[in-house]
Structure formats: C-alpha cells, structure tokens
C-alpha positions in Angstrom: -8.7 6.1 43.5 -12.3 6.3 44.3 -12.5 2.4 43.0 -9.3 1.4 45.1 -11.4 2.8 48.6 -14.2 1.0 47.2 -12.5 -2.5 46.8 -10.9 -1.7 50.0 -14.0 -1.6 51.8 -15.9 -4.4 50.3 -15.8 -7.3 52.6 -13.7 -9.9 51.5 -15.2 -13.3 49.8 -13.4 -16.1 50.3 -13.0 -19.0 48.1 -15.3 -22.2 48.7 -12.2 -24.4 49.7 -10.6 -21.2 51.9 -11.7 -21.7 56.0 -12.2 -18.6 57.5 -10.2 -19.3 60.7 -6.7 -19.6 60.6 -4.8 -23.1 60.8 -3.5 -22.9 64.4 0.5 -23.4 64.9 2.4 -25.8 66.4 5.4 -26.0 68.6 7.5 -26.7 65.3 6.3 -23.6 63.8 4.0 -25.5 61.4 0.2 -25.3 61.1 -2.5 -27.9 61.7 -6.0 -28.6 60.5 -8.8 -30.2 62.1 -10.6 -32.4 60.2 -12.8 -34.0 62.4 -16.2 -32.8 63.9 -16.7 -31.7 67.5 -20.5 -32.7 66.8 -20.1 -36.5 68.5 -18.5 -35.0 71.8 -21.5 -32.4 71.6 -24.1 -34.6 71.5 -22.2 -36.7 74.3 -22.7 -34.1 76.4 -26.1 -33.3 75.6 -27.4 -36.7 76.1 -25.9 -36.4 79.5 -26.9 -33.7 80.5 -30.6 -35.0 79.1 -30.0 -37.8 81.7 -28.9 -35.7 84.9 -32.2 -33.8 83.7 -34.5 -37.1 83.7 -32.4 -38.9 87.1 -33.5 -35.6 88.7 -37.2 -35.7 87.6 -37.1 -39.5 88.1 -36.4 -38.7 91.9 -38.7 -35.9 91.8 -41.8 -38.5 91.3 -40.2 -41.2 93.7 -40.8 -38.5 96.7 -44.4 -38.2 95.3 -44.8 -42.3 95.4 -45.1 -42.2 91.6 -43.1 -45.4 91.4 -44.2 -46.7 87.6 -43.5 -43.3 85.7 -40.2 -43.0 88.1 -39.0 -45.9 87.2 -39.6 -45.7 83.5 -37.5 -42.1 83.2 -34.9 -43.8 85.6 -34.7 -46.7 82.5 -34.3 -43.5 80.0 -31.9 -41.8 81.9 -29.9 -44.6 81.8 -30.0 -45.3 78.0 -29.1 -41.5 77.4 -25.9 -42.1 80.2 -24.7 -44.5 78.2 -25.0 -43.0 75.0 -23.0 -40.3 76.3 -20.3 -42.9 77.5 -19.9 -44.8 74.3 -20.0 -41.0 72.2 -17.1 -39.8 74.9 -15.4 -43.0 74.5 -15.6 -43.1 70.3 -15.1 -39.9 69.7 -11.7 -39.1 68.1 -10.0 -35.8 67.3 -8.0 -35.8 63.8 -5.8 -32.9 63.1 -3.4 -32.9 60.1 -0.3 -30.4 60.2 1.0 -31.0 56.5 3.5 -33.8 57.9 1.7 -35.9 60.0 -1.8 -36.7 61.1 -2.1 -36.2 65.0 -4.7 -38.2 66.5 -6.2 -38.0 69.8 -9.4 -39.8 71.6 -10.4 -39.7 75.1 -7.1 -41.4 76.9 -5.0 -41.6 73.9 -3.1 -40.0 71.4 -0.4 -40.8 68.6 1.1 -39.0 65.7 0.6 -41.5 62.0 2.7 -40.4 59.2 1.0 -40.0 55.9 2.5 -42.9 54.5 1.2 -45.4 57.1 -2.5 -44.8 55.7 -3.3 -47.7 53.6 -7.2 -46.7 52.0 -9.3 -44.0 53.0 -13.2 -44.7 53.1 -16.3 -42.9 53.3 -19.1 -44.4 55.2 -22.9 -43.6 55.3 -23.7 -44.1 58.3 -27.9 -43.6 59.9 -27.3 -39.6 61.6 -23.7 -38.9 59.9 -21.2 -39.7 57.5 -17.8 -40.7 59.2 -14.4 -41.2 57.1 -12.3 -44.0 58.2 -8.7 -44.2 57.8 -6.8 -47.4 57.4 -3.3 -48.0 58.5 -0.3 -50.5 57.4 0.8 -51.1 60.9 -1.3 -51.7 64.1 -1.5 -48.1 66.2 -3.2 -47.4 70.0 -6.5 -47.2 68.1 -6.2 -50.2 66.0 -5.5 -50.6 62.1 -8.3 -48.0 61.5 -9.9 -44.7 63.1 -13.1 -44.1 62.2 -14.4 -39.9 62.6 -16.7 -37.5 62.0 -15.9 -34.8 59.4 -16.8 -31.1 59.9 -19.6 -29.6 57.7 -17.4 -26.4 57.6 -15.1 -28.2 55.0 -17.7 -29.7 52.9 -18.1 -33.2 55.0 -16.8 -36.3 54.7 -17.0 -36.5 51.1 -14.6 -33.4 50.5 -12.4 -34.7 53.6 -12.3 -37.8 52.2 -11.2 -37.0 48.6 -8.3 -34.3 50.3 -7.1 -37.3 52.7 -7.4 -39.2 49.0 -5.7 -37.0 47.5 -2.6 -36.7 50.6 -2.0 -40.5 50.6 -1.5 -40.2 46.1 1.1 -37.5 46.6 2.5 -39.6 49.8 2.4 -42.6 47.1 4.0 -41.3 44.3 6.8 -39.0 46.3 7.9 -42.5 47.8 7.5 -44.4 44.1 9.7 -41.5 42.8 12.4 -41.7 45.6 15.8 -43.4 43.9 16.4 -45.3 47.5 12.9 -47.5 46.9 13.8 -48.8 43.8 15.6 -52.1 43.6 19.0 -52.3 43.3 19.4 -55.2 40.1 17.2 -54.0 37.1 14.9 -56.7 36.5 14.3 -57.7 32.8 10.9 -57.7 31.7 9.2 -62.0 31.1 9.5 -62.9 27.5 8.0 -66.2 26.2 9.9 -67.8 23.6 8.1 -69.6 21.1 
C-alpha cells in the first residue's frame, strides 16, 4: 500500500515522443496537432515592434535637428518593417488532425489530404530548419508549403520523418486497396530466345 501512495504521488514522466498538452478537438470530434512553429510570427512581431521603437527615436532626433543619425535609424526602421511584413506574409500554420493536414497562412487556408503530399523535405536553412511539403496538385499556396517545425516535437528532423512516415502508410493503404489495381492482369515480359 505504502508503494501504491508512493507511485501515486510521484510526478508523472512522460515519454520523449508524448507532448504534454493535449491535441485540441475539432468540430468533427477528432484531434489536431500543430506542427509548425509560432517562432516566425514571433519574430514578425518583434521586428516590428523594434521598428515602431526606432521610427519613434528617429523622430525624436529630427525635433533635435540631428538630421544624419535620424535618417540612418529611419533607413533601419524600415528594413526591420519589412522584415516583419515578409515573416507575417510567409509564415504558415500546419495542423494535422489524423485525416487531413489543415493549412492556414495570413489570408488563406485549405484542408490537403494525406495523399496529395508527393515528398517531404528537410531544409537547412541560415537561423532555422523548415520542412517543406510537396503536393500532386496545385493548392492556394502553390505545389509546396514551406514551415517552421516546433522544437517541442524534436524539430524539423522528427517532423519530417513522422510526415515521412504518414505519406508510407497513405502509400501503401492506397497500393493495398482492391479498387487501384487494374482490372486485366498483366503478364509479366518474357524474351524468347
């Protein structure tokens, strides 16, 4: 008894592949996963902000006739503005609900079934990793979609191989289906001799 209370009360340790939080329903009554990274939007935002904060000091210095410096920090505010447009613009949000992969950016979104994914790639990229999915048919974000994976489930490599890993068992459940096969068995090329 005394061991039960004690394994009771021990926190629990959760596996390395286990996420803490749980997978969020849907309106179907199914779960979904994110598996993209907030971390592009974040630093979107932070570079903005980084710009309000040097448009501000920039006018600061024009009142004091410092024209040279103002103008400089003006230049830099605008560099950090548009680094915060093109990471808003970029930025896409990949959630995966066992069925489907849902897929939303900044003023569009679509549902891609598993079976449209064509290759999954990793990609080293300078500041981040990003996994890029590539589709059979065209969608609203073009034949591929590009993202950042969360750290939280081991980066893009781990992402990558699970996506990997989806798109085999999409692969094989459609090789295995009796309606995909032809309907005249082919005989196998012989050459006489």
């Amino acid at each position: 008894m005394a061991a039960d209370r004690k394994a009771l009360q021990a926190p629990l340790r959760l596996k390395d592949d286990d996420d803490p939080r749980p997978p969020r329903p849907t309106a179907r009554g199914g779960t979904r996963k994110r598996i993209s990274s907030l971390a592009p939007l974040i630093l979107g935002g932070v570079a903005a902000m980084v710009a309000i904060g040097l448009a501000i000091a920039a006018g600061l210095l024009v009142s004091q006739e410092a024209f040279i410096p103002a103008v400089a920090l003006l230049m830099l505010a605008g560099v950090h503005a548009l680094l915060a447009v093109t990471a808003a613009s970029l930025w896409k949000q990949v959630t995966f609900d066992g069925r489907r992969y849902l897929i939303a950016g900044l003023l569009a979104h679509e549902a891609i079934e598993p079976g449209d994914v064509c290759l999954v790639v990793e990609a080293r990229g300078l500041f981040c990793n990003t996994v890029r999915l590539h589709f059979n048919r065209r969608t609203r974000f073009g034949h591929e979609v590009a993202f950042v994976a969360p750290a939280s489930q081991g980066g893009s490599a781990a992402v990558a191989a699970s996506l990997r890993a989806v798109r085999a068992s999409e692969e094989n459940s459609r090789r295995s289906d009796p309606r995909n096969r032809l309907a005249i068995p082919h005989k196998p090329a012989t050459i006489d001799s």
